[in-house]
N, C-alpha and C positions, 0 to 999 in steps of 0.2 A: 297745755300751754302751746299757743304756735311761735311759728319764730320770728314771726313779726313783734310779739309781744317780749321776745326775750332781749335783756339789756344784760347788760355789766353783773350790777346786780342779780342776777338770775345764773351768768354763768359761774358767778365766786358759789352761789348756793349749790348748784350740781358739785360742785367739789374740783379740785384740780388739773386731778388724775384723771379723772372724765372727759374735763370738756378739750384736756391737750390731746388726750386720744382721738377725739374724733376729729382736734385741729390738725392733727398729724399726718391722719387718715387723709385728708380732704387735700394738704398740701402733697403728700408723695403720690398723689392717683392712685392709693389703696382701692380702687372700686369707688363706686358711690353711697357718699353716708346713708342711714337711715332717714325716714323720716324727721324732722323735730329741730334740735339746736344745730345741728350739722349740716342743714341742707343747700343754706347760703355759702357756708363753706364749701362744701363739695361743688358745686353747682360754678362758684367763683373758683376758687383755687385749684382745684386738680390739674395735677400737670399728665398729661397723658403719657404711656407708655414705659410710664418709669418702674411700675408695679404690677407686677401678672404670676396668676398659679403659684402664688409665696414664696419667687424671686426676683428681687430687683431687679430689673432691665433698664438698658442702654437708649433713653428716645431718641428717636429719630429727630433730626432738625430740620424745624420748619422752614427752613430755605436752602437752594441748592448753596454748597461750598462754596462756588464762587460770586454769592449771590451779594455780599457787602464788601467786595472790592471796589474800589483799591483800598480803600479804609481798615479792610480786614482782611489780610489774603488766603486765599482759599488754603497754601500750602499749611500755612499758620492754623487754621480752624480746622480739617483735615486731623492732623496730630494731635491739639487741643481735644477735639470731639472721641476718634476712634482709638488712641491712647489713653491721656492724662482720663477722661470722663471714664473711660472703660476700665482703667484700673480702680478706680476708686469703687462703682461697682463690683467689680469682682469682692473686692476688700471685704465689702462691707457683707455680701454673700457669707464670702467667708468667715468672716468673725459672726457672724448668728449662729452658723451652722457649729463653728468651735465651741460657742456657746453653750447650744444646746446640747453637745458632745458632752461636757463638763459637767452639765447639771447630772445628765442623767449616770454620770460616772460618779455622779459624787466629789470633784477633785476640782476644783477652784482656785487651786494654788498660783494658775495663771489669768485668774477674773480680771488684774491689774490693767496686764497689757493688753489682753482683749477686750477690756470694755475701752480702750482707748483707740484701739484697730477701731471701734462700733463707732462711736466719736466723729473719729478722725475721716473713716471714712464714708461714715450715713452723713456728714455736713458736706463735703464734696459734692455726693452726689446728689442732693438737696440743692444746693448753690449752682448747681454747674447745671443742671435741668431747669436751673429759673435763668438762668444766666444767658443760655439760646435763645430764650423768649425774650428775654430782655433787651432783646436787638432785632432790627428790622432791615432791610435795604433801606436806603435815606431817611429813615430815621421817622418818628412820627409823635406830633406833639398832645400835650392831653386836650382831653376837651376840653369842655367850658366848666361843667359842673369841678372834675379833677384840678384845674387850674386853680379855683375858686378856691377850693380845700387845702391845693397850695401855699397860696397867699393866704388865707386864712392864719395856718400854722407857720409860715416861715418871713413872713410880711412880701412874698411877691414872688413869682414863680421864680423871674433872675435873681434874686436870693438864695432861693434854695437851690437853684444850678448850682452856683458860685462855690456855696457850702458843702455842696457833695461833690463836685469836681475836687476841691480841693480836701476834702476826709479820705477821697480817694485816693489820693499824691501821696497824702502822709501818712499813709499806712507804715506801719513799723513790717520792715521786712516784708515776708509774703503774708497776701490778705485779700479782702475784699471792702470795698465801699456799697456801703447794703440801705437804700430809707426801707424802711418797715412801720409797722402799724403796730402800736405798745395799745394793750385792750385795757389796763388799768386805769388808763387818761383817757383812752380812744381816741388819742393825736396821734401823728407821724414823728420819727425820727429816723436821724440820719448817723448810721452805724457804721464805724471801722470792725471789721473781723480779721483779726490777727488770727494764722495758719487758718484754720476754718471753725474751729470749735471756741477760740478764746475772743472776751469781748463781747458778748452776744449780750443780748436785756430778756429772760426766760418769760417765756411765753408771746415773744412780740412776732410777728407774720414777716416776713422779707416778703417786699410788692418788688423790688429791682435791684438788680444788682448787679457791680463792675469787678470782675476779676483782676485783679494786681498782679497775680503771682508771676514771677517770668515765664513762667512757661505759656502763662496765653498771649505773649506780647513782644518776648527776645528775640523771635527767628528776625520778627520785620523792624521794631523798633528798639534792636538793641536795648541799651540801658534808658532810654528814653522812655521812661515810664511817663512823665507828665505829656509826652505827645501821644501817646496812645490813649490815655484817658480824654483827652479834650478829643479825639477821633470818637471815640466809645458814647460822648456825650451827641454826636450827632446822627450814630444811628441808635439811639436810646429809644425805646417803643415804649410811650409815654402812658399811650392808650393801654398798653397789659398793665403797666401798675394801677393803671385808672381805674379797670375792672376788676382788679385784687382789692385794691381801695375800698370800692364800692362795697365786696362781699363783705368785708368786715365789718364795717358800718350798718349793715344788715345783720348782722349780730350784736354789734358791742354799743351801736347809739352813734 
């Protein structure tokens, strides 16, 4: 079977546990899939940097720090990037490794809170490596065919601005405003994630996403969380989700 010829159908038959591993694979820049169902994935998705010699790493960001001011100030991304992003990293280091500790001791007494350290903080750092990309200097719109598939699902691209600026305002507490790619319909939707792990639709791809949490937004806009989202929305790099877009659709129809 090549993967041109694989649909929807084709990935429910590989089975669950298969075909998420190798969606998982392709999204953390685990290396490059194999041949076969995974190649449009890998090929599309991988985010680089985040995965090497089996530990999470810190990527690098594709622009210098002061490179989306004033809109975003370098002091602000700085902290956001080599802090907040780095511990969640660490985090998530850590809890494998306790993991693996546990197993091989036998004593799982504590599986609770570390599979929720795993959670809390493998969604971070998943979010927060799409979340770099997700942003450009002045911002860059999709193309034509992306546009298309916009208005297709949301009835017009300014539709789905609208509806994702504002999923992103009302997030409850800290969260993220996230459209993704649900492979059972192989449409788009537009996701609130509350803390990072709650909220999510299991198995859907995040193509972009706007971080809420104060900490990517307090130093410069205070409690103004709705003026830093409608900032957020114009250095949105329309064109990365357009290409995540694309990969999946090269799998799912």
């Amino acid at each position: 079977m090549t993967k041109a010829n694989l649909r929807r159908r084709d990935i429910l038959k590989i089975g669950g546990a298969a075909a998420l591993a190798t969606v998982a694979k392709a999204a953390l820049g685990a290396g490059t899939a194999e041949a076969g169902p995974g190649a449009a994935l890998a090929e599309g998705l991988a985010l680089e940097g985040t995965y090497a010699a089996g530990k999470y790493t810190l990527p690098e960001l594709p622009y210098a720090y002061d490179a989306l001011e004033p809109l975003y100030e370098q002091r602000t991304l700085r902290i956001h990037h080599d802090k907040h992003h780095a511990g969640y990293v660490k985090g998530l280091n850590a809890a494998v490794d306790k993991l693996a500790a546990a197993r091989a001791a036998g004593e799982l007494g504590e599986v609770k809170a570390l599979s929720r350290d795993l959670a809390f903080n493998g969604s971070g750092h998943v979010l927060h490596s799409l979340f770099w990309r997700s942003m450009t200097p002045g911002g860059a719109g999709p193309d034509a065919a992306f546009a298309a598939a916009l208005a297709d699902r949301f009835g017009s691209v300014d539709a789905f601005t609208r509806q994702f600026a504002a999923a992103a305002k009302a997030v409850e507490a800290s969260g993220w405003g996230v459209l993704a790619f649900e492979p059972l319909s192989a449409r788009m939707l537009v996701l609130q994630a509350e803390k990072h792990q709650d909220l999510t639709a299991w198995g859907a791809v995040p193509l972009l996403v706007c971080d809420v949490w104060e900490h990517a937004y307090y130093l410069q806009y205070t409690s103004d969380r709705a003026a830093w989202v409608d900032n957020f929305m114009k250095l949105a790099d329309w064109s990365f989700a357009g290409r995540r877009h694309a990969a999946c659709r090269a799998i799912f129809g």
